[in-house]
C-alpha positions in Angstrom: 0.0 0.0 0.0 1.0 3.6 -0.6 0.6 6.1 1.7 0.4 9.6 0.5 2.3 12.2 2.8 1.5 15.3 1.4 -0.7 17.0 -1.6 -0.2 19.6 -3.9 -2.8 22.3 -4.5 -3.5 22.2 -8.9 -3.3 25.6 -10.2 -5.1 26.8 -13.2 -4.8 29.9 -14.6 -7.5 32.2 -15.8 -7.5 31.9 -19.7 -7.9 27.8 -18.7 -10.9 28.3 -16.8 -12.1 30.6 -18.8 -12.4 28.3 -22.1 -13.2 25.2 -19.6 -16.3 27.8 -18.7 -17.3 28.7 -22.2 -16.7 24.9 -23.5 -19.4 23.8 -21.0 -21.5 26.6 -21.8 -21.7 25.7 -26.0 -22.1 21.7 -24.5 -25.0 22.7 -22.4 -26.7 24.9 -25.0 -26.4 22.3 -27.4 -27.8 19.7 -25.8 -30.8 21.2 -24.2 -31.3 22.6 -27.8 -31.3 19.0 -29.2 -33.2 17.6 -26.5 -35.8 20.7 -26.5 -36.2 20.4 -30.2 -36.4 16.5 -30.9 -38.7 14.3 -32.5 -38.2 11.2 -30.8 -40.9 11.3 -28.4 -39.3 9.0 -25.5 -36.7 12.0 -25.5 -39.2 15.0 -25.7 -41.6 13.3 -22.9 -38.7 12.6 -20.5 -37.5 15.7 -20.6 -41.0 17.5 -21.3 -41.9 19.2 -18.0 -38.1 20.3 -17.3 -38.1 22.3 -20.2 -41.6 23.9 -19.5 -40.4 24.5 -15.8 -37.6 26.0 -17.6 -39.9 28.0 -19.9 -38.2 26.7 -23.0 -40.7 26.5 -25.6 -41.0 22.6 -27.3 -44.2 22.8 -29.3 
């Protein structure tokens, strides 16, 4: 077994956060856009009254 004495803080520095911020944002705008606007009906009705608690539109 290995016993770990001591850790090191990670640092990231702002322009690294920043993109790892904006990459999630353009991931999570395009999958609630794909989910809100699908066709597959098991996909709209699981995620139907998220999106209307959300108010985004999906009729």
């Amino acid at each position: 077994m290995i016993a770990i004495t001591e850790q090191k803080p990670i640092v990231v520095g702002v322009t690294a956060r920043a993109f790892s911020i904006a990459a999630i944002a353009v991931l999570g705008a395009i999958l609630f856009g794909s989910v809100g606007f699908s066709n597959i009906p098991a996909i709209h009705d699981a995620t139907h009254d998220v999106r209307h608690t959300l108010s985004f539109p999906c009729h």
